[in-house]
C-alpha positions as CSV (number, residue, x, y, z in Angstrom):
1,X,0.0,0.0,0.0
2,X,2.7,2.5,1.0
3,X,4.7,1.8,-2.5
4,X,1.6,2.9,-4.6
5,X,1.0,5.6,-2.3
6,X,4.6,6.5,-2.8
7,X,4.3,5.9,-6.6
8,X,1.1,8.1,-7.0
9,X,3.0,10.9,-5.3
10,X,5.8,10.6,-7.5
11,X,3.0,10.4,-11.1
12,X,1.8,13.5,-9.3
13,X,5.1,14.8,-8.7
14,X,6.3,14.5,-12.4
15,X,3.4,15.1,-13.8
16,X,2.9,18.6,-12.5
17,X,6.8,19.4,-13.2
18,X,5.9,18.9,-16.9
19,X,2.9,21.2,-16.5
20,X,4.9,24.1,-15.0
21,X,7.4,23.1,-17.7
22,X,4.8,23.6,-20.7
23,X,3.1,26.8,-19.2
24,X,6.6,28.7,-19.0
25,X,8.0,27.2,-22.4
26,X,4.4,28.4,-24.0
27,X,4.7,32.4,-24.3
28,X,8.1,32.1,-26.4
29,X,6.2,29.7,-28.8
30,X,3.6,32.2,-29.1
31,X,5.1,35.2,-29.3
32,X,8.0,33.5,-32.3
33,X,4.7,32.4,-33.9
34,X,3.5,36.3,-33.9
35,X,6.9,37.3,-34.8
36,X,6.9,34.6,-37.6
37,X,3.9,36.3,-39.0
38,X,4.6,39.9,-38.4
39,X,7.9,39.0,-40.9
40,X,5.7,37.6,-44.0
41,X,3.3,40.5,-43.6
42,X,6.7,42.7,-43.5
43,X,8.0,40.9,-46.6
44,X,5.0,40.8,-48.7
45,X,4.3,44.9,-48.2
46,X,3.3,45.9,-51.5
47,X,6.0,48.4,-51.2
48,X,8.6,46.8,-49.8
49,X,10.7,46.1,-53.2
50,X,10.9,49.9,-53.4
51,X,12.5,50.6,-49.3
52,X,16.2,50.2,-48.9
53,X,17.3,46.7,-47.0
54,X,18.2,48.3,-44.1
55,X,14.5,49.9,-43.5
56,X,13.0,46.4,-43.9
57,X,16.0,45.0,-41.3
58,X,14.9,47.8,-39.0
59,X,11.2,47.3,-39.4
60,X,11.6,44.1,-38.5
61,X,13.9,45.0,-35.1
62,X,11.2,46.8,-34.3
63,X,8.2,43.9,-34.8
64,X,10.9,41.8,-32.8
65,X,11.1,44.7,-30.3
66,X,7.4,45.3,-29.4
67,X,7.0,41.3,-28.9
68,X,10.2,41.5,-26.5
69,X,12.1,39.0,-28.1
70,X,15.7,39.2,-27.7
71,X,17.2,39.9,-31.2
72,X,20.2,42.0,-32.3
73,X,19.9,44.2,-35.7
74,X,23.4,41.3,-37.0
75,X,20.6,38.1,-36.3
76,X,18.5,39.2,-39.2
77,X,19.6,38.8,-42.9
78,X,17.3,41.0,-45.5
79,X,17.8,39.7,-48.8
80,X,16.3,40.8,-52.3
81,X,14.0,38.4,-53.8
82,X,12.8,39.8,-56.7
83,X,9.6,41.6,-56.0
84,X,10.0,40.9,-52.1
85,X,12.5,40.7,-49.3
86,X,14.0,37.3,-47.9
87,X,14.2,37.4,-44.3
88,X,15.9,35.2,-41.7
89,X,16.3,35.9,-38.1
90,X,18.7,33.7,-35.8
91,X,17.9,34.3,-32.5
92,X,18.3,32.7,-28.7
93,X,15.4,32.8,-25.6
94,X,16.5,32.1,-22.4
95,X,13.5,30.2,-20.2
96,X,14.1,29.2,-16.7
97,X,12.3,26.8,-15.2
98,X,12.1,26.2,-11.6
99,X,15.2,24.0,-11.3
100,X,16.3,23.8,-15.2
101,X,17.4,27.0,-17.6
102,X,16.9,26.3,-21.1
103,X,18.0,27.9,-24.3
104,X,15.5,27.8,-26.7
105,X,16.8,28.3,-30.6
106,X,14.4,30.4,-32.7
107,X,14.7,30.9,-37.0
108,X,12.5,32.0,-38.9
109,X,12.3,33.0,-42.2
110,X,9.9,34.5,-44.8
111,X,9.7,35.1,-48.1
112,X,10.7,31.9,-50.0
């Protein structure tokens, strides 16, 4: 009785670590998954061809910026792609969980 009792607490234990685990890992999703679409609206601008790469790279800091991800102005790469800009941003978010800090490894990319 006292080993299943035990092994309850532990199923308990474990599976509430993994809930804390998923609710703090979640807003980082999220807010990559805005950023993500922030980027193709940026890159598919009707006048975006016509601005000069570094308005697009600075447009894009500041979509990164107002979600409060953690990106540099050198982790995105503007590119021409004909009628549209290719973009790609490289970037690292910290999350620390109660006992554990992980590094989560964010790319995204847009016009293709």
């Amino acid at each position: 009785m006292l080993t299943s009792c035990l092994r309850i607490g532990a199923a308990v234990v474990i599976l509430a670590g993994l809930a804390v685990s998923a609710v703090l890992m979640l807003p980082p999703y999220y807010r990559n998954f805005e950023f993500q679409r922030r980027l193709e609206r940026l890159a598919h601008q009707s006048d975006a061809a016509t601005q000069p790469a570094e308005v697009v790279r600075t447009q894009a800091l500041s979509a990164a910026a107002e979600l409060g991800l953690p990106v540099r102005s050198d982790q995105i790469a503007v590119e021409r792609a004909g009628e549209r800009y290719r973009l790609r941003v490289l970037y690292v978010r910290r999350v620390d969980l109660l006992i554990y800090t992980v590094d989560l490894h964010f790319r995204s990319s847009t016009g293709n």
